[in-house]
C-alpha positions as CSV (number, residue, x, y, z in Angstrom):
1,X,-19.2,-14.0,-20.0
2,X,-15.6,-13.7,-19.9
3,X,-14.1,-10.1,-21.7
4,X,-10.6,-12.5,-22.6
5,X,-11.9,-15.4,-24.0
6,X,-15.6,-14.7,-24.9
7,X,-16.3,-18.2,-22.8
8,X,-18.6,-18.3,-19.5
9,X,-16.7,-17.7,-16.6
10,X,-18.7,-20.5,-15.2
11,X,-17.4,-23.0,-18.2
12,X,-13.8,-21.7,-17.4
13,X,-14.5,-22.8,-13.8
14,X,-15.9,-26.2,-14.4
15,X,-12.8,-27.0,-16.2
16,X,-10.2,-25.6,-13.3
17,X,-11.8,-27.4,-11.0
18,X,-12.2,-30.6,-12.6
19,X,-8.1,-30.5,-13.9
20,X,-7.5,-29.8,-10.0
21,X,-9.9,-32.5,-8.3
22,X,-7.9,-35.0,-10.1
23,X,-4.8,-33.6,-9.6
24,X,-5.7,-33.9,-5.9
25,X,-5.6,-37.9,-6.7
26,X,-2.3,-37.9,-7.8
27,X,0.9,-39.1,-6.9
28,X,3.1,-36.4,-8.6
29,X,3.1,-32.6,-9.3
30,X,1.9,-31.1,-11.8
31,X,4.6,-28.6,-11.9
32,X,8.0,-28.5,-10.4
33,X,9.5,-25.0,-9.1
34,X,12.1,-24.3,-6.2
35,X,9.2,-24.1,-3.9
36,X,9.4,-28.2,-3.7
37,X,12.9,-27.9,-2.1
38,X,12.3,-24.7,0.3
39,X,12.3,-25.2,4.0
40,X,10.8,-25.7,6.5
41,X,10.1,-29.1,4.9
42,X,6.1,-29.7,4.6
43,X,4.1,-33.2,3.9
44,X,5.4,-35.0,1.0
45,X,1.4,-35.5,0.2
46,X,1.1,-31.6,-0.1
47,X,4.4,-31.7,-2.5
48,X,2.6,-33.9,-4.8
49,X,-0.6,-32.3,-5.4
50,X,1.4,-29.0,-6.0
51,X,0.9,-27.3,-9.4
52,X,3.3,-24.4,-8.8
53,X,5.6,-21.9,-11.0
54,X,7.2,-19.7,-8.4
55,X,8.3,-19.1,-4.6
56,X,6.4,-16.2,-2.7
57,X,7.5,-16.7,0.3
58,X,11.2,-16.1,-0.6
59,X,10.3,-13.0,-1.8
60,X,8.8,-11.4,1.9
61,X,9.8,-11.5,5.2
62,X,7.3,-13.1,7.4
63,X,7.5,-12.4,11.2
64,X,6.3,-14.0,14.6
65,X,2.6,-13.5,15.0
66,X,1.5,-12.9,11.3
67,X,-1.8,-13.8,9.6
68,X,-0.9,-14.9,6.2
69,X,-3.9,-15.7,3.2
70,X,-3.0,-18.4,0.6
71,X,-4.9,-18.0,-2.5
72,X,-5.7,-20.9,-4.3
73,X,-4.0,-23.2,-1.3
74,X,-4.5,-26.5,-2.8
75,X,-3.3,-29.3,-0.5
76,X,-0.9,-27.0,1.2
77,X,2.1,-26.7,0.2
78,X,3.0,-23.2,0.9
79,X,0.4,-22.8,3.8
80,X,1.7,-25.2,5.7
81,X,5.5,-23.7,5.1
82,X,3.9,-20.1,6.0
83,X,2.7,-21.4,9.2
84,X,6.0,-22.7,10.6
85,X,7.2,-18.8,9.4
86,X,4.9,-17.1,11.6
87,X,4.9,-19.8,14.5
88,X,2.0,-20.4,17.2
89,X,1.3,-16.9,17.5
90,X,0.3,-16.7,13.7
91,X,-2.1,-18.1,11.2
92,X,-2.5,-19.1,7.6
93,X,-5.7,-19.5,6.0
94,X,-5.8,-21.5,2.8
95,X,-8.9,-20.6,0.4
96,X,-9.1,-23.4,-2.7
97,X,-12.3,-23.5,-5.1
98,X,-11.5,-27.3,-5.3
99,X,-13.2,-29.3,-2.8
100,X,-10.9,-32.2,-3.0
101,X,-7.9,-30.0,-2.3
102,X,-9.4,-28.5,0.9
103,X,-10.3,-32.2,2.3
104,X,-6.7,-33.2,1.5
105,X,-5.3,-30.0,3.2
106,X,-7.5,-30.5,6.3
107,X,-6.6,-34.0,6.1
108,X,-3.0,-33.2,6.1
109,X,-3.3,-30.6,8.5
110,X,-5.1,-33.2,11.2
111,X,-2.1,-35.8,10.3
112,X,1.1,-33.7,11.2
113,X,-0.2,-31.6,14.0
114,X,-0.5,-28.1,12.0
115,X,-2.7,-25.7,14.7
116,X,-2.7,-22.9,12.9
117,X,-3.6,-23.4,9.9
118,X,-7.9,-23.3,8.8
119,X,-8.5,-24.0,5.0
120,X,-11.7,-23.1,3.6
121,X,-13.4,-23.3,0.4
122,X,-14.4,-20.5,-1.6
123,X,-13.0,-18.6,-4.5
124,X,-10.7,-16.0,-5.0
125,X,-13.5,-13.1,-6.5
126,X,-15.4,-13.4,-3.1
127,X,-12.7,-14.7,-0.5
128,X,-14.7,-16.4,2.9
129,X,-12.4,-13.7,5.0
130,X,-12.6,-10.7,6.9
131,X,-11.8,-7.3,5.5
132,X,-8.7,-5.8,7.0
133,X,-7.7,-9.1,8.7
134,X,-4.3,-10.1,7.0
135,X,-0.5,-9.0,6.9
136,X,0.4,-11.1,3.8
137,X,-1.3,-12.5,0.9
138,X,0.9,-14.8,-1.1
139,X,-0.1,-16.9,-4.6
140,X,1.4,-19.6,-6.7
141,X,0.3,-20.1,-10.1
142,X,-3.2,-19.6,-9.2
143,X,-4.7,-15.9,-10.5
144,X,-4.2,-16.3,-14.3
145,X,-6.9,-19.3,-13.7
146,X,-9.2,-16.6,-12.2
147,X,-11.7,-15.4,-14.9
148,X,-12.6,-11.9,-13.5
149,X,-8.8,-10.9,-12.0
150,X,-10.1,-7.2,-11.3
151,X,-12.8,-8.3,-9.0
152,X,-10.0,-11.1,-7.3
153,X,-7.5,-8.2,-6.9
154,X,-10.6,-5.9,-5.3
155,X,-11.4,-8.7,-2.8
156,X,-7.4,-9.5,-2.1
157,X,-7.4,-5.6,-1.8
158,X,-10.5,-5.5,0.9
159,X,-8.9,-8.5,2.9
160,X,-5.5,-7.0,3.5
161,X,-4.8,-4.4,6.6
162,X,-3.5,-0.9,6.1
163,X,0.4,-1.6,4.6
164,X,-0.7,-5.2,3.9
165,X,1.4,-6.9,1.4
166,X,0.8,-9.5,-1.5
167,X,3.8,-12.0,-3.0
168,X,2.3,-13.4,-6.0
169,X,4.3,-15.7,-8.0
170,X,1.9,-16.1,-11.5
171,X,2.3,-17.0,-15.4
172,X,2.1,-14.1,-17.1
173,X,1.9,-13.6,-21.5
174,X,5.1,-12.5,-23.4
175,X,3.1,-11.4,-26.0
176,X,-0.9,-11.4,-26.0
177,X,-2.8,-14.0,-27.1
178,X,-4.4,-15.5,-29.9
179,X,-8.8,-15.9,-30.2
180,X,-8.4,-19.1,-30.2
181,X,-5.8,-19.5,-27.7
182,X,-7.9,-17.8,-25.0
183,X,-10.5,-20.2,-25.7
184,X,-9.5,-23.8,-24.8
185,X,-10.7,-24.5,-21.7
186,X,-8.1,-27.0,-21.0
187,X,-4.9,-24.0,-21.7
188,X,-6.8,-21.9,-19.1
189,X,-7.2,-25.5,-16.7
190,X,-3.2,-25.6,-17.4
191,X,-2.6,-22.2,-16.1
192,X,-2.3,-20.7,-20.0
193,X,-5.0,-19.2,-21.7
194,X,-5.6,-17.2,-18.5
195,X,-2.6,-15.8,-18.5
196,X,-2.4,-11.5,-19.4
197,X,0.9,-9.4,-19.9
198,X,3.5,-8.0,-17.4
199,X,1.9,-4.3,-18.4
200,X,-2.0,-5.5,-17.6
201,X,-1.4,-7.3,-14.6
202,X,0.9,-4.1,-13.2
203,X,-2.0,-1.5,-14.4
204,X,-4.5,-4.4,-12.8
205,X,-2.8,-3.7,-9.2
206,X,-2.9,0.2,-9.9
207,X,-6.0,0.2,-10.9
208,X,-7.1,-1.7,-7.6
209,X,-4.8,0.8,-5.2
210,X,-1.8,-1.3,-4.6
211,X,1.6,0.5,-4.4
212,X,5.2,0.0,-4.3
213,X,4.4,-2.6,-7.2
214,X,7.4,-4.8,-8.4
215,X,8.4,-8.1,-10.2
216,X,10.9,-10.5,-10.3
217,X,11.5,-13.4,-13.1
218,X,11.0,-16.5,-11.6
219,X,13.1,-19.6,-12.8
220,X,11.7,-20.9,-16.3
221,X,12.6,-24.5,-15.7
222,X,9.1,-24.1,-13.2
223,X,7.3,-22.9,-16.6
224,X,8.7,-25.0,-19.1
225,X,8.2,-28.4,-17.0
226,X,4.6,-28.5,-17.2
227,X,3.8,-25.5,-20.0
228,X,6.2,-27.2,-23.1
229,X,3.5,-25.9,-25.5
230,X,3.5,-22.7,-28.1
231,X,2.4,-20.2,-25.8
232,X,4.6,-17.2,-25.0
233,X,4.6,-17.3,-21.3
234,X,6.9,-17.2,-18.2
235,X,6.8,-17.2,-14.5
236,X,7.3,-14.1,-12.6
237,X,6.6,-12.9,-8.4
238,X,5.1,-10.0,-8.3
239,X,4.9,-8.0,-4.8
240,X,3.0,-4.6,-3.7
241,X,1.9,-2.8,-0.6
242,X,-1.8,-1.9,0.6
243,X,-1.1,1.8,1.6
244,X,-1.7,2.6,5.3
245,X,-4.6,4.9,4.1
């Protein structure tokens, strides 16, 4: 049972990954953000299964040789931008909960030639990856649909090596929400009712061990395009730093 909302987290689930698998069907993005404009240019099929409010990867420096994690992958978008970053000598592993996503990704990934990319399917609270095994986990609009965030941030934590490094660009509450805002499940499959305060999601990352914790406001025309409702919300990146002990 979910401590926000009062709703099982597996209810929550059912309808994120329902919203999702059809959004893996479509033509056209959910949401629009910079992120559709960045280079390297990726597969105009990844562009339009996006549903993304930020741009993590302009906030990080990614070098030659890095393994990158992207949380909540979908069909791509950023994984396959990550993995032109960090070249041959690198890897990106997408992990989606939406089976439809990670057979478009893989599909896309066959089509244009991308070697060093692997998606797999899983969920963010227990990620199908090897502790201590990344340099950079990065996010778009994908941990406010998480139902238990402290146990995603504990398995981000676990996956990241000694000064590993999160860029998570999420919608985050203005204000907290109503009873009955936290419970309709399609606000939380619309990246809303999900969606905790600047001051909870910085004492979440304490809480977990992360350091050097900062934000940046992202641009709100990547909110308002696809969240033109009455919730108080906004886009933000946050970053942080696994210390080296």
């Amino acid at each position: 049972m979910n401590v926000m909302s009062g709703l099982p987290d597996t209810q929550i689930k059912q309808a994120v990954r329902r919203k999702y698998g059809e959004l893996a069907m479509l033509n056209q993005p959910c949401c629009s953000s910079s992120t559709a404009t960045e280079e390297p240019r990726v597969p105009m099929e990844s562009v339009a299964s996006a549903a993304s409010c930020g741009s993590p990867l302009t906030q990080v420096r990614l070098q030659e040789g890095n393994i990158v994690l992207d949380l909540g992958s979908g069909a791509g978008i950023d994984a396959f931008r990550a993995s032109k970053l960090v070249g041959e000598k690198g890897k990106v592993i997408g992990v989606d909960a939406t089976p439809e996503m990670i057979w478009k990704a893989r599909e896309l990934a066959n089509k244009y030639g991308y070697t060093n990319v692997d998606f797999r399917l899983g969920e963010v609270e227990h990620l199908p990856v090897e502790s201590g095994s990344v340099d950079l986990a990065i996010s778009n609009c994908v941990l406010n649909l998480v139902p238990d965030k402290a146990l995603a941030f504990e398995e981000i934590y676990r996956v990241l090596k000694p000064d590993g490094r999160i860029a998570i660009s999420d919608i985050v509450a203005t204000k907290k929400l109503d009873d009955q805002q936290r419970t309709d499940l399609e606000a939380w499959a619309s990246c809303l009712a999900g969606a905790i305060t600047i001051d909870e999601y910085k004492d979440l990352l304490e809480e977990t061990g992360f350091q050097n914790i900062k934000y940046v406001d992202e641009n709100p025309a990547a909110v308002e395009s696809c969240c033109s409702t009455t919730y108080a919300v906004k886009s933000v990146t946050w970053s942080a730093t696994k210390p080296r002990t």
